[in-house]
C-alpha positions as CSV (number, residue, x, y, z in Angstrom):
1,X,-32.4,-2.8,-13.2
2,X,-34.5,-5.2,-11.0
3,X,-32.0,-4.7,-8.7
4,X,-31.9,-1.2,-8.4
5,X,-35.1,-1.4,-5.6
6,X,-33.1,-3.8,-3.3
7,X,-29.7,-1.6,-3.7
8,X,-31.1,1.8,-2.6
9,X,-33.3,-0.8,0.4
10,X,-29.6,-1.3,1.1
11,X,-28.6,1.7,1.2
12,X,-31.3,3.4,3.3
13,X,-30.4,0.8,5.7
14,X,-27.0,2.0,5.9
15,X,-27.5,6.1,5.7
16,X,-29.4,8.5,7.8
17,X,-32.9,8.6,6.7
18,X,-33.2,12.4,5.7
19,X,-29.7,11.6,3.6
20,X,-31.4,9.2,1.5
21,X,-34.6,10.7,1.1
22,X,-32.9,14.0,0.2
23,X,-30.2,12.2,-2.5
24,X,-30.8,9.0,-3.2
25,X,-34.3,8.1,-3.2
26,X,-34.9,9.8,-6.4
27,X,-32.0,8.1,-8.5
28,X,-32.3,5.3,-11.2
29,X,-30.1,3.4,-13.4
30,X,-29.6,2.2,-17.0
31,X,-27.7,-1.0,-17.7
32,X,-25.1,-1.7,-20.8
33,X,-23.0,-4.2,-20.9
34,X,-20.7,-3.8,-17.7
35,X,-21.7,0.0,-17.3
36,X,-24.3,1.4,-15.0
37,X,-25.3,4.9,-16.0
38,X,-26.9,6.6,-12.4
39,X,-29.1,9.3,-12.7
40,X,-29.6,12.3,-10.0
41,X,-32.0,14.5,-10.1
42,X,-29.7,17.8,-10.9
43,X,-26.3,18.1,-11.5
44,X,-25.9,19.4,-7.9
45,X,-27.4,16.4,-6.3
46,X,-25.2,14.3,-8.8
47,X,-21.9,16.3,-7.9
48,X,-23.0,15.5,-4.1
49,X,-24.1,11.9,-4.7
50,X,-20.5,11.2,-6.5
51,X,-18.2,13.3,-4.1
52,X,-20.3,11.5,-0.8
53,X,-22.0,8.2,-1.7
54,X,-20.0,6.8,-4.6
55,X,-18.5,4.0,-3.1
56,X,-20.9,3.0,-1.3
57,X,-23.6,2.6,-4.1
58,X,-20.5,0.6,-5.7
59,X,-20.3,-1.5,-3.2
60,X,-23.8,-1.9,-2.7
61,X,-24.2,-2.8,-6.2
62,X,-21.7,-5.5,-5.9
63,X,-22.9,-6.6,-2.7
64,X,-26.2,-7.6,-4.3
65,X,-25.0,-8.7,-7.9
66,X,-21.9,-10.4,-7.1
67,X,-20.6,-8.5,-9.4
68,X,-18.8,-5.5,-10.5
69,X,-19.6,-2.8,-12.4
70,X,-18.3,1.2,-13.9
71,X,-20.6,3.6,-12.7
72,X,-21.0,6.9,-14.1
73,X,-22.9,9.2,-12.8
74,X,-24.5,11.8,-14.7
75,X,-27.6,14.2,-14.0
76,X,-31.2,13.9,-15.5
77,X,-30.9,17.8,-16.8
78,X,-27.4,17.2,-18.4
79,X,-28.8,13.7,-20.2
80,X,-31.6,16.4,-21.4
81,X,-29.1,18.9,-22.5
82,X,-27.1,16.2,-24.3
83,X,-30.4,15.0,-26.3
84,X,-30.6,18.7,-27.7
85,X,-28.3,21.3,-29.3
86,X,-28.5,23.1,-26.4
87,X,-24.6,23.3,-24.3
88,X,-24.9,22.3,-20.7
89,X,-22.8,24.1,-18.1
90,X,-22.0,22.9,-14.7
91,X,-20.5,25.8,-13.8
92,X,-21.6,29.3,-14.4
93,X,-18.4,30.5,-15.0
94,X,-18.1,28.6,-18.2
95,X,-20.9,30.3,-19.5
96,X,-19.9,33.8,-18.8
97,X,-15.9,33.1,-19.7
98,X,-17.9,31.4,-23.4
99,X,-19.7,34.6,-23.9
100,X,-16.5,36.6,-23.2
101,X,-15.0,35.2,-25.6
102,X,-17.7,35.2,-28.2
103,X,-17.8,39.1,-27.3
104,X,-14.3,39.6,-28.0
105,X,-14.2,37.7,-31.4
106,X,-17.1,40.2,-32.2
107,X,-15.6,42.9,-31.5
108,X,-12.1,42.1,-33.5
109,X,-14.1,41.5,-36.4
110,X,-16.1,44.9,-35.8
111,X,-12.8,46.5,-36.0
112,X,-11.6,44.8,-38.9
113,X,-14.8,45.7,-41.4
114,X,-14.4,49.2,-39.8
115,X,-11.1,49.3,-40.8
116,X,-11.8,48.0,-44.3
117,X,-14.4,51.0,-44.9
């Protein structure tokens, strides 16, 4: 990771100023092997980061390792959610069509011991 400073200098070179502040200023890295995990701030910025600046943090990175890596690009509050028992939902929907579901298994089994009395 001690060239994680020179990539985003790089990079802040190469983007408007309020761009980098706003998504990449913030970010940091973990290194195994020929993976670099990326961290955002929140699984919006990380969405934005990998939909807009994916490429060019690849190529920066290659640019000053000579070398090439896999990126993945995660968020800080989904590594959190992963540490605990705790689901984590990028989209609400997936929440709300879970406790739909959850609801309806409820229910059927409601009806069932009802109909057993």
């Amino acid at each position: 990771m001690e060239f994680w400073p020179e990539v985003l200098s790089r990079i802040s070179e190469k983007i408007a100023p309020a761009s980098f502040e706003t998504w990449l200023k913030d970010t940091s890295i973990e290194i195994e092997d020929d993976l670099i995990t990326f961290y955002a701030k929140n699984e919006f910025s990380r969405h934005w980061i990998e939909q807009r600046y994916a490429d060019l943090v690849y190529e920066t990175i290659k640019e000053v390792t000579g070398k090439s890596y896999t990126i993945q690009f995660v968020s800080e509050e989904q590594e959190s959610y992963q540490n605990t028992n705790i689901p984590f939902y990028s989209n609400k929907n997936e929440v709300i069509d879970e406790l739909f579901e959850k609801i309806e298994n409820l229910e059927a089994r409601v009806v069932y011991l009802e109909s057993k009395l």
